[in-house]
Wavefront OBJ file of the C-alpha trace (Angstrom):
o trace
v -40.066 13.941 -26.026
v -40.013 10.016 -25.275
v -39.815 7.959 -28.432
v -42.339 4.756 -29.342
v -40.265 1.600 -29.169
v -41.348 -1.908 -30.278
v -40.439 -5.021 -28.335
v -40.508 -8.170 -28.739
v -41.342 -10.616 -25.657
v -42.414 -14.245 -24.626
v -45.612 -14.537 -23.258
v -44.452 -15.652 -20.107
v -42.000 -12.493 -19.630
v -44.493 -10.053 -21.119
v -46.775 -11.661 -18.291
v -44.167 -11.179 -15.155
v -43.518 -7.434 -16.421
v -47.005 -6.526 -16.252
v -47.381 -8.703 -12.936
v -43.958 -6.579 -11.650
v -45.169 -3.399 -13.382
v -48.061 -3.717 -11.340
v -46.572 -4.438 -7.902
v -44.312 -1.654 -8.943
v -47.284 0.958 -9.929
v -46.143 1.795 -13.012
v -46.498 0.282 -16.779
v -44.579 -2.041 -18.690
v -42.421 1.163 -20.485
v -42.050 2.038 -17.297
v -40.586 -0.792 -15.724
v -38.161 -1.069 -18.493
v -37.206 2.772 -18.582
v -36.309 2.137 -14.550
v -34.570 -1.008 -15.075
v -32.254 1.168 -17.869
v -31.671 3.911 -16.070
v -30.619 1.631 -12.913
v -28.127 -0.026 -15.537
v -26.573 2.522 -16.906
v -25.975 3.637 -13.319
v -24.407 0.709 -11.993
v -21.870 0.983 -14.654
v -20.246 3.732 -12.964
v -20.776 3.630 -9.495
v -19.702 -0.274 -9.415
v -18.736 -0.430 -5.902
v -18.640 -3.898 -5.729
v -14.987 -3.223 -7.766
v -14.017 -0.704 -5.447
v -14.479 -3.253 -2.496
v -12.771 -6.015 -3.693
v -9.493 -6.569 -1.718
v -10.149 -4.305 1.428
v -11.255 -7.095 3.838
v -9.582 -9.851 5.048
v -10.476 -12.599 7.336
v -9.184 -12.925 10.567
v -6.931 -16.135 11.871
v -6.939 -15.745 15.310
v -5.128 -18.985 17.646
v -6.974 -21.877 17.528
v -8.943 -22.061 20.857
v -9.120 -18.261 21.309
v -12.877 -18.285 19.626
v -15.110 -20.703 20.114
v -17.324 -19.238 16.612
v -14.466 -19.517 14.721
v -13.650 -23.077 15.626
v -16.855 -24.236 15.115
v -17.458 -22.382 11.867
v -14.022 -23.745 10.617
v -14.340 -27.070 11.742
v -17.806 -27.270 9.742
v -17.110 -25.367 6.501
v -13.331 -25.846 5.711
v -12.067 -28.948 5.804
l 1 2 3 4 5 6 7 8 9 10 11 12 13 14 15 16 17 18 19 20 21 22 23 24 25 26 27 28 29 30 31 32 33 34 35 36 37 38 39 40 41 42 43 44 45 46 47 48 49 50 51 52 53 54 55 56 57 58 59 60 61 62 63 64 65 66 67 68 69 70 71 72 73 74 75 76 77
């Protein structure tokens, strides 16, 4: 059995929730019943952690790739 919460919102924020609600086809409760159940899943499948450290960039010679060079030459200085 779901259970009758009261919240409190802005105007403008109670506005964009129905406006996303809509777009979303689903009510406000809804909407916010999603957006917890998406949290509380994030928490543990955070993959981002998992991910962080297993790439590396690549240094290849200079003159070997012309991308490289040119992407180097305009972003790190």
């Amino acid at each position: 059995m779901k259970a009758r919460v009261t919240i409190t919102l802005d105007p403008e924020i109670h506005r964009l929730a129905k406006q996303t609600a809509r777009r979303k086809h689903t009510t406000v409760s809804g909407l916010i019943e999603s957006l917890l159940q998406n949290e509380g899943q994030s928490d543990s499948d955070d993959w981002v952690a998992g991910m962080t450290g297993i790439a590396s960039l690549r240094n290849p010679p200079p003159g070997e790739d012309p991308l490289y060079d040119a992407l180097k030459a305009k972003y790190i200085r």
